[in-house]
Steps between C-alpha positions, in 0.01 A plus 500: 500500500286471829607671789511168735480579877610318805174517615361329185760269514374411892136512393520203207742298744229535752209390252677184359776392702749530212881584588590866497702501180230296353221753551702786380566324171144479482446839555758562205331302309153658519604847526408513878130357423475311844203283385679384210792443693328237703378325170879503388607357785286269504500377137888464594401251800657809739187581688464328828132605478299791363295647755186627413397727791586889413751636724363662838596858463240728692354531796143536678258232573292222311108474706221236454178549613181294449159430551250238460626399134613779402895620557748731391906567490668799447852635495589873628847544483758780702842617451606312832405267742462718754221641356317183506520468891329879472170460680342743267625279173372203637187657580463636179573120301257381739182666430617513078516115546130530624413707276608274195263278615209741324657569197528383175826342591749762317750732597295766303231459698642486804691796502151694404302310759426774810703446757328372810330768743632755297449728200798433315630242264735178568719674262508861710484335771818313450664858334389657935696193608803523274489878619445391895804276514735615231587212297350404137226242472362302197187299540633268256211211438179301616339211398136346624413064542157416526318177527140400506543227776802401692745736607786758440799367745767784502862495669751746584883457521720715660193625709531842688139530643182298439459451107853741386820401368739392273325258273163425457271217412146478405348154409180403362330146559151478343279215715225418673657329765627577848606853519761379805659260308490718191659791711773295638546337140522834344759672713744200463488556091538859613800450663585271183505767260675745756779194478487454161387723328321377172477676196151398407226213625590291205619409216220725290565799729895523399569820273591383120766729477632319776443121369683651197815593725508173679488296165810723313729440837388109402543490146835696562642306747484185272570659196620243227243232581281372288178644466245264618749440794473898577184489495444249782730675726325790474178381555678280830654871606207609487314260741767559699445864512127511574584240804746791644281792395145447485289438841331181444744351418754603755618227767349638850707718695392283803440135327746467213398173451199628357377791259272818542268301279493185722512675841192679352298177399602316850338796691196421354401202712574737838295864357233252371475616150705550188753781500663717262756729500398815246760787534753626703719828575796566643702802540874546645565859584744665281527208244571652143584854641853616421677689795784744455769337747627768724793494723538234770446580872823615566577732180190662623645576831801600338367757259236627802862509750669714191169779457551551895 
């Protein structure tokens, strides 16, 4: 029998908004498997919600950088938060960030790309920093947008300095129209996705594996139905899904009246030419990184007031 934790117990109450007793049933029940607890609750109608954003569990910083139409995002993560207000750390995202911008748009090559104005790599250059300040560092990932016309509209959350933070957004809108209007267009959806944060652009982008989830939680949640019955509430789930999940399709953050799709079409009339929206990125710092959880403030103090 699973070994169920407190702490596991706190993290599936968090995720779904089931009662405590509730999620540690669940955990019973699927040997502590905290993914398939959440489909367990929810197939039992317990789950206020299942939260797709991974858990924030690292530190460090998220940058965007762009130019012209091309842009990148990357994610550098520390063991504190301190470390990200390190001038040196920022520094160092910074130029890396810039630096993206001329590669091939992977972490491989970035961390083999010389470092700028000097003769080592990104990688030992990050290994002199990690030595400089003391703390480990993990330049986790990095992704490139480019468009042949239009723009790249980017937007930062949680901003510490000019283009760093806690989440970040890059947007690409394909057009020949205004580049204003297009720029002003494209950091609203930016700060869309930062809101919302969509699992795909649509429906066709939407990983199988996860369609596949979404229609057992269905079909088990009206188990006992007949078949062709089933069958239409899973493909109604399902439209319901890609409205929350996929971009398009979204209602926007700042009209909900209307969706991605239609605020796109309407801004066509003021950019002066057709617009569409081809990719986006976004990256929250930390999400999907598991963090051992160490003692509280005051433990700390304790244990540091009991070495003295």
């Amino acid at each position: 029998m699973a070994n169920i934790t407190a702490a596991m117990v706190k993290e599936l109450r968090e995720t779904t908004g089931a009662g405590m007793m509730d999620c540690k049933g669940a955990l019973n029940e699927t040997g502590g498997d905290i993914e398939a607890a959440v489909d367990w609750l929810r197939k039992k109608g317990l789950a206020k919600a299942a939260k797709k954003a991974g858990r924030v569990a690292a530190e460090g910083l998220v940058a965007v950088e762009s130019s012209g139409h091309h842009a990148a995002i990357l994610e550098v993560n520390s063991e504190t938060d301190f470390v990200a207000r390190n001038d040196n750390f920022q520094a160092f995202v910074r130029e890396a960030a810039k630096l993206a911008l001329n590669t091939d748009g992977t972490l491989e090559g970035l961390q083999a790309a010389r470092f700028p104005g000097e003769s080592t790599t990104v990688t030992e250059k990050l290994q002199t920093l990690i030595a400089t300040i003391g703390e480990n560092m993990n330049l986790r990932r990095v992704a490139k947008l480019d468009v042949q016309k239009g723009v790249i509209a980017s937007y930062v959350h949680n901003q510490i300095t000019d283009g760093l933070g806690k989440i970040g957004v890059l947007v690409a809108l394909e057009s020949e129209g205004d580049v204003g209007g297009l720029s002003a267009l494209g950091r609203q959806i930016a700060m869309h996705v930062a809101a919302t944060n969509p699992v795909a652009l649509d429906a066709s982008g939407v990983d199988q594996a996860t369609l596949e989830r979404e229609s057992n939680i269905l079909r088990e949640k009206n188990a006992g139905k007949p078949d062709h019955v089933l069958q239409k509430i899973v493909e109604s789930g399902l439209k319901t899904y890609y409205k929350e999940v996929t971009l398009l399709e979204q209602p926007f953050v700042h009209d909900g009246s209307k969706t991605v799709t239609q605020v796109l079409k309407e801004a066509e009339s003021k950019v002066g030419a057709p617009v569409k929206l081809t990719g986006f990125v976004r990256y929250a710092l930390g999400e999907g990184i598991e963090k051992e959880e160490g003692p509280d403030f005051a433990t700390e103090v304790a244990q540091q007031a009991g070495r003295a």
